[in-house]
C-alpha positions in Angstrom: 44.0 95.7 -108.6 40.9 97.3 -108.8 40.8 99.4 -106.1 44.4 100.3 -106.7 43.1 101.9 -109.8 40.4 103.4 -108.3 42.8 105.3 -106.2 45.1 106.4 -108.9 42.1 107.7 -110.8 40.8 110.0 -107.2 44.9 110.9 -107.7 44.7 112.6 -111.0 41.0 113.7 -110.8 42.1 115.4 -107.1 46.0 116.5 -108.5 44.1 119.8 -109.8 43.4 121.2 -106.0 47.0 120.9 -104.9 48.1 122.0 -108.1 45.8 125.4 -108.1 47.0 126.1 -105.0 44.5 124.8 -102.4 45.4 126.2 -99.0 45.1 123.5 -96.4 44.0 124.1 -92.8 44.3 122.0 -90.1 41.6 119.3 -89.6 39.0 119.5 -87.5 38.1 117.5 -84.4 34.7 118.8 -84.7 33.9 117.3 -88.9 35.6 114.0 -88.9 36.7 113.7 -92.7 37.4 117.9 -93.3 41.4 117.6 -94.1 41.7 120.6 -95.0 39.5 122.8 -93.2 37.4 124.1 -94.9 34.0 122.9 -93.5 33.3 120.5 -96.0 34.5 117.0 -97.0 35.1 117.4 -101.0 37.7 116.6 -103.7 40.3 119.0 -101.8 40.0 116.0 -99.0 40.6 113.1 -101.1 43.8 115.2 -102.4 45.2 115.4 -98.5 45.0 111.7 -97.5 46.1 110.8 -101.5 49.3 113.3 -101.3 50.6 111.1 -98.1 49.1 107.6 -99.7 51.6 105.1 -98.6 52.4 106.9 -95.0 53.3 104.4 -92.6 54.0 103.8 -89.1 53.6 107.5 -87.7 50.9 108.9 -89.6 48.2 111.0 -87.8 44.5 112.2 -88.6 45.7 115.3 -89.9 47.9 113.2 -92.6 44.7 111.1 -93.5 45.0 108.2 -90.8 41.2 107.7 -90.7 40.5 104.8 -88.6 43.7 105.3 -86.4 46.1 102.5 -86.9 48.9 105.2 -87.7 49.0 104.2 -92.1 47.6 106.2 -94.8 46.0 103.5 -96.7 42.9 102.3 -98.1 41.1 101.4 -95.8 41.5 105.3 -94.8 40.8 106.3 -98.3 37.5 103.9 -98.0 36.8 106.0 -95.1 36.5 109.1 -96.9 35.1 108.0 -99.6 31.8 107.4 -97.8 31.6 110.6 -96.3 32.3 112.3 -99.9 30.0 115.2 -100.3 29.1 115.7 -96.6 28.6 119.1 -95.2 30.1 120.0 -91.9 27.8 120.4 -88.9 27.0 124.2 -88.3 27.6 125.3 -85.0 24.3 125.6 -82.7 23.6 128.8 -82.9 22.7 127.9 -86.2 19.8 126.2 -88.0 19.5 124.1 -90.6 17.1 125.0 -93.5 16.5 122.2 -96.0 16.4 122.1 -100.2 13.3 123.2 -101.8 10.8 125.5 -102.8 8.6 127.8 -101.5 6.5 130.9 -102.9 8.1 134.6 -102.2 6.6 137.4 -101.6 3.0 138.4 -100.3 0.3 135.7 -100.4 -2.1 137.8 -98.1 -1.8 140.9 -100.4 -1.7 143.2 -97.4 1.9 144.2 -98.8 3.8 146.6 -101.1 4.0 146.7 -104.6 7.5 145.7 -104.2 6.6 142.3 -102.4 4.6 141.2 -105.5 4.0 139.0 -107.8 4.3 135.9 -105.6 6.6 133.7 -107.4 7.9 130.3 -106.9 11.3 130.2 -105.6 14.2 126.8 -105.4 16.6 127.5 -102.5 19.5 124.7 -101.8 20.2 123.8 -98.4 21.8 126.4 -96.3 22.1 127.8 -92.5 20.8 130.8 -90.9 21.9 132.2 -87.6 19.3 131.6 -84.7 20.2 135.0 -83.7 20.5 137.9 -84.7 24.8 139.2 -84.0 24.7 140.6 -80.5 27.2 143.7 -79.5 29.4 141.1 -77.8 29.9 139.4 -80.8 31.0 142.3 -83.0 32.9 143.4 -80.3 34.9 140.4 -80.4 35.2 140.6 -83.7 36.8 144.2 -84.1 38.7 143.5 -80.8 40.4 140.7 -82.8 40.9 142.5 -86.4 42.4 145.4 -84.7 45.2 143.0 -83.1 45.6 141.8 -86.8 47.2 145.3 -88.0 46.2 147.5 -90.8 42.6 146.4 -91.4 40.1 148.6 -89.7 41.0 152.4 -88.7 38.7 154.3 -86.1 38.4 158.0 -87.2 36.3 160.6 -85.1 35.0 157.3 -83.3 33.7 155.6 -86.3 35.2 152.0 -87.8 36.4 152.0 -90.7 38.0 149.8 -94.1 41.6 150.1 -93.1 42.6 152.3 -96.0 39.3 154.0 -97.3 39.3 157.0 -96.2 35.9 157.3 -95.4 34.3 155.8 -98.0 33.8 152.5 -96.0 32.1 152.8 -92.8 32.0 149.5 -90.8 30.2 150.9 -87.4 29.7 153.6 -85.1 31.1 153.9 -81.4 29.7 155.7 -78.9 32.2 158.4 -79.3 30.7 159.1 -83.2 26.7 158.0 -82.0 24.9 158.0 -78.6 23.0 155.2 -80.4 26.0 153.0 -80.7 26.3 150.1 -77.8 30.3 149.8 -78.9 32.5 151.9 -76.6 36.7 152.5 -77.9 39.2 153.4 -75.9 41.9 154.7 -78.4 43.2 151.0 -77.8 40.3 148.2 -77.2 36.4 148.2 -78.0 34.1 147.4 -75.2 29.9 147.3 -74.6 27.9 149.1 -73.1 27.1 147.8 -69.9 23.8 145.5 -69.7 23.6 145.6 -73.7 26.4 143.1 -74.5 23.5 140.3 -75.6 21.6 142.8 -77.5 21.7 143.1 -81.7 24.3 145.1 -82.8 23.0 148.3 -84.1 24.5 151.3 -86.1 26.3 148.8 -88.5 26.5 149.5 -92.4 25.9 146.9 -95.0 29.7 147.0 -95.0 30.6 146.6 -91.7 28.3 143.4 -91.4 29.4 142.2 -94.2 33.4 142.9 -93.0 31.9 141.0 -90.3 30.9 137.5 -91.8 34.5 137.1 -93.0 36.0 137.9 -89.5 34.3 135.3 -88.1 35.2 133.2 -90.9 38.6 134.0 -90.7 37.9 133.3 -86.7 36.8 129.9 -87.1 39.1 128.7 -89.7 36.7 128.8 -92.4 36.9 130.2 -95.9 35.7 133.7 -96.6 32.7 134.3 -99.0 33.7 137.9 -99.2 36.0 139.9 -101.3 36.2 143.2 -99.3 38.0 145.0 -102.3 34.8 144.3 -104.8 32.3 143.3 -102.0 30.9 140.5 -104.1 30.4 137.0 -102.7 31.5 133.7 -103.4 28.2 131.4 -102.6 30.5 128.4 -103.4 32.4 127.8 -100.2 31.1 127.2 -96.6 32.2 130.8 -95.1 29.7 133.1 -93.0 27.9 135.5 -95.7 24.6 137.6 -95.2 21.5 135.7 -96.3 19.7 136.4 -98.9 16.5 137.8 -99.4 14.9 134.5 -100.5 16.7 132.7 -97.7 16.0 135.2 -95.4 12.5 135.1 -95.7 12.3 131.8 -95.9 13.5 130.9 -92.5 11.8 133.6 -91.3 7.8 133.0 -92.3 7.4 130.0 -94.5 5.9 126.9 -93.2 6.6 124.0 -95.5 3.7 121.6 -93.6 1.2 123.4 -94.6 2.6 125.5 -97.4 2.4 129.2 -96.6 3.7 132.3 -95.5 2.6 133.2 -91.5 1.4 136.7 -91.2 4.0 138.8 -88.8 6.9 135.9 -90.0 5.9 134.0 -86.7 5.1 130.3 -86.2 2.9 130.2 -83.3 0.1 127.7 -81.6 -1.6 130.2 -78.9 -1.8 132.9 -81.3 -2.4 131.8 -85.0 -1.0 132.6 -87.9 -2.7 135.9 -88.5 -2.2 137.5 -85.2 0.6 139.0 -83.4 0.5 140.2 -79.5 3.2 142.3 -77.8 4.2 139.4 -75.7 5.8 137.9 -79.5 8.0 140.6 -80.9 9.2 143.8 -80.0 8.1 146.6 -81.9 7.0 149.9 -80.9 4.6 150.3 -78.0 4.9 146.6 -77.4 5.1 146.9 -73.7 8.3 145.2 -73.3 10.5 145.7 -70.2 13.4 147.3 -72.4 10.6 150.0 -73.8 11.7 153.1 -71.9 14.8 154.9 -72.0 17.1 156.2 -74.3 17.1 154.5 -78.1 17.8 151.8 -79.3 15.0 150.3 -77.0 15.7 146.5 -78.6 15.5 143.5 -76.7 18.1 140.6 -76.0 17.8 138.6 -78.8 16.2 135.5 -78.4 14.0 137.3 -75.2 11.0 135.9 -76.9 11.3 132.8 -75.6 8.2 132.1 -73.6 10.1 132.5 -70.3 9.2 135.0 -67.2 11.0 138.0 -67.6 11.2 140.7 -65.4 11.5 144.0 -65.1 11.6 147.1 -62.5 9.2 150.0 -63.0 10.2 152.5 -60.5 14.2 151.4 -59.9 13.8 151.0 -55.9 14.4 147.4 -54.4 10.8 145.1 -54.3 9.6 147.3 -57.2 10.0 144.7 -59.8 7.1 142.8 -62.2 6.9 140.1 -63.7 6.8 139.7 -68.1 5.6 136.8 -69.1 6.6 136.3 -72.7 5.3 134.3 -75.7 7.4 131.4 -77.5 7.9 133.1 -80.8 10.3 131.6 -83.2 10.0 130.9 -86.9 8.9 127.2 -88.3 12.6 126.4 -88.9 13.7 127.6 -85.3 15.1 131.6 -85.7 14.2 134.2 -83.6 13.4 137.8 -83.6 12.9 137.8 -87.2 9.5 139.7 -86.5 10.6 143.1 -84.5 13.9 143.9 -82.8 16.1 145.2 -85.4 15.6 145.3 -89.2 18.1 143.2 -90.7 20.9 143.6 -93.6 20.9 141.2 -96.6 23.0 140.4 -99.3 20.6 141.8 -102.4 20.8 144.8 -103.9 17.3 146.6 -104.1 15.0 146.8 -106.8 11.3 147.6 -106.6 10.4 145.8 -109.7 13.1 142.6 -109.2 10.6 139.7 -108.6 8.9 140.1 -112.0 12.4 138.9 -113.2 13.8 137.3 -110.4 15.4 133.9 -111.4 13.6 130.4 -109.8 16.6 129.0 -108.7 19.1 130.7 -105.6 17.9 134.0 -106.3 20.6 136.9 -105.3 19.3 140.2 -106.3 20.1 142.2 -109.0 23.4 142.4 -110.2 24.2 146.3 -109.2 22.0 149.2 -107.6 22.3 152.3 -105.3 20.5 150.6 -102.3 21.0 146.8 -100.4 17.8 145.5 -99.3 16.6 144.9 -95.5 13.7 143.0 -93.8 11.9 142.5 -91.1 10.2 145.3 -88.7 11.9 146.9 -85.3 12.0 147.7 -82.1 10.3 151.1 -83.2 8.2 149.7 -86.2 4.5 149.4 -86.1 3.3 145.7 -86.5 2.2 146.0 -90.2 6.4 146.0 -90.6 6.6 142.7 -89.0 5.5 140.8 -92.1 8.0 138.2 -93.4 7.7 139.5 -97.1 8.1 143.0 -96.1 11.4 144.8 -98.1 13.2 147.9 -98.0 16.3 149.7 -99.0 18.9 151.9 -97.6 22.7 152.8 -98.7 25.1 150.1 -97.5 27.0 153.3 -96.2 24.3 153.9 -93.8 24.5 153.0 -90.0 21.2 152.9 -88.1 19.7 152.5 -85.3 17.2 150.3 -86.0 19.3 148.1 -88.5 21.3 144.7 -87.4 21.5 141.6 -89.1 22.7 138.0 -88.7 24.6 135.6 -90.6 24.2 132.9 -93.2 25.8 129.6 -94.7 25.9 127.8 -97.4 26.2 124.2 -97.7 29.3 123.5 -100.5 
């Protein structure tokens, strides 16, 4: 009887999901337990395999048959109820960053004013993108939204918020900006040939942040995003920017032995206050992708310690060899030193971590400017510090300016 009561209790404490309205997606092969879609085995969960309690003799997984013997019972509700609480796996090109705290902002004192004081920061759990969002991807992305109808426009070659006028940039083409690496057509977006694993550059605030509920919407997950107010809901388990404190802490801190690396880089050969062009591209670096027309970024990831090669003259036999450098943070990101500056979620404020809260910082709560970090492919190295900040209108597309996505862990 006990455990009968047990289950009418999960009935009325989970009633209030289906009754506000929960939309339920179909499970998902890939997070055994996640009913409902949502990347994350919680309450709304427990309300799918509850609603069909009592299903018998042609029940599936997607009804709450757990264990596979075609009934929705309690042995299936047992099931459940020891994964309760569980995050979904991210997908790989993500990484994990664990619970805890770390100290923000210039420890070195080489910095800003604006990277000071050091203070001591709680994050929770999240996940952070490996990469940083390549052209292919965004292409994707906009290639799939404008099958969708009547939510992005293209004016004078420029993306825009289906709707806004022009008060919402999203990207440029190559018809609006010979920066651009995203062709159009007047009917499908393409990439510049030989740039398609490249960041994606001239993208606004907006337009990346348009972009981490697209691939939410993609992947079947909720979205953090409300594109009418652009605030984020942190609470669910959809793609979102990262913010400042997150990014910088996947990108320099070393938990081990509890510090920041100079340059954001975790490295054996070269210690943490060095940097060598072999590491991270940033201007005269020496890279093979260092010549041409701009943006002279690298394929992310390139750092990899891997022979690269490149051709100096453009005849056949005329190619040398690159020999990079393994450079990737302590938690497993790359490029977060060089390649592109990168958007984040916080608004700017040069005087924000005298009064930044201890606890999931994220930024002020209005401004003129969002912030972005990390140096770029035309930076000098002093820009390639972790703790390193600056800010520019979320309106603005630039060269020099990508970003990549985050996750929380609901």
């Amino acid at each position: 009887m006990s455990k009968f009561k047990a289950a009418r209790t999960f009935v009325v404490l989970t009633a209030c999901v289906l009754l506000y309205g929960a939309i339920l997606s179909p499970a998902r092969a890939d997070c055994p337990g996640d009913l409902t879609g949502d990347y994350a085995i919680d309450l709304s969960d427990l309300a799918q395999l509850l609603g069909n309690y009592g299903l018998a003799g042609d029940a599936t997984y997607e009804d709450g048959d757990m264990d596979g013997d075609e009934d929705v019972d309690l042995d299936d509700l047992a099931w459940l109820l020891g994964l309760y609480g569980t995050p979904c796996p991210p997908p790989e090109v993500m990484v994990s960053v664990p619970g805890g705290e770390f100290a923000m902002g210039d420890s070195f004192d080489e910095g800003y004013d604006d990277e000071l004081p050091v203070h001591t920061v709680y994050l929770s759990p999240y996940y952070i993108d490996k990469y940083e969002v390549t052209n292919q991807q965004y292409c994707d992305a906009l290639n799939w939204m404008y099958t969708q109808g009547g939510l992005i426009t293209i004016t004078d070659g420029v993306v825009y918020k289906y709707g806004s006028g022009t008060s919402y940039p999203y990207c440029s083409t190559t018809t609006s900006s010979s920066y651009s690496r995203i062709t159009w057509n007047g009917g499908t977006f393409g990439v510049t040939s030989g740039k398609e694993n490249h960041p994606m550059v001239m993208v606004s605030w907006y337009g990346s942040v348009a972009f981490c509920n697209w691939r939410s919407a993609m992947e079947g997950r909720p979205l953090c995003y409300n594109l009418s107010t652009w605030t984020c809901n942190f609470g669910v388990a959809g793609y979102r920017l990262p913010t400042e404190a997150e990014w910088e802490k996947a990108a320099g801190w070393d938990p081990v032995q509890q510090r920041h690396y100079r340059f954001g880089e975790h490295t054996d050969g070269c210690g943490y206050n060095c940097l060598d062009s072999r590491r991270a591209n940033y201007d005269d670096s020496g890279d093979p992708y260092e010549s041409g027309a701009s943006p002279q970024t690298t394929p992310v990831g390139f750092y990899n310690g891997n022979l690269h090669y490149k051709v100096d003259f453009g005849w056949p036999g005329s190619a040398t060899s690159y020999q990079t450098q393994d450079a990737q943070s302590y938690y497993g990101c790359r490029d977060m030193s060089g390649n592109v500056y990168e958007w984040c979620y916080d608004w700017y404020s040069s005087s924000y971590y005298s009064s930044s809260p201890s606890s999931n910082p994220t930024g002020p709560g209005s401004g003129t400017y969002r912030c972005g970090r990390n140096g770029d492919w035309a930076g000098l190295r002093f820009s390639l510090r972790s703790t390193i900040r600056f800010p520019t209108g979320p309106d603005r597309c630039r060269e020099f300016l990508g970003f990549r996505c985050a996750a929380g862990t609901p």
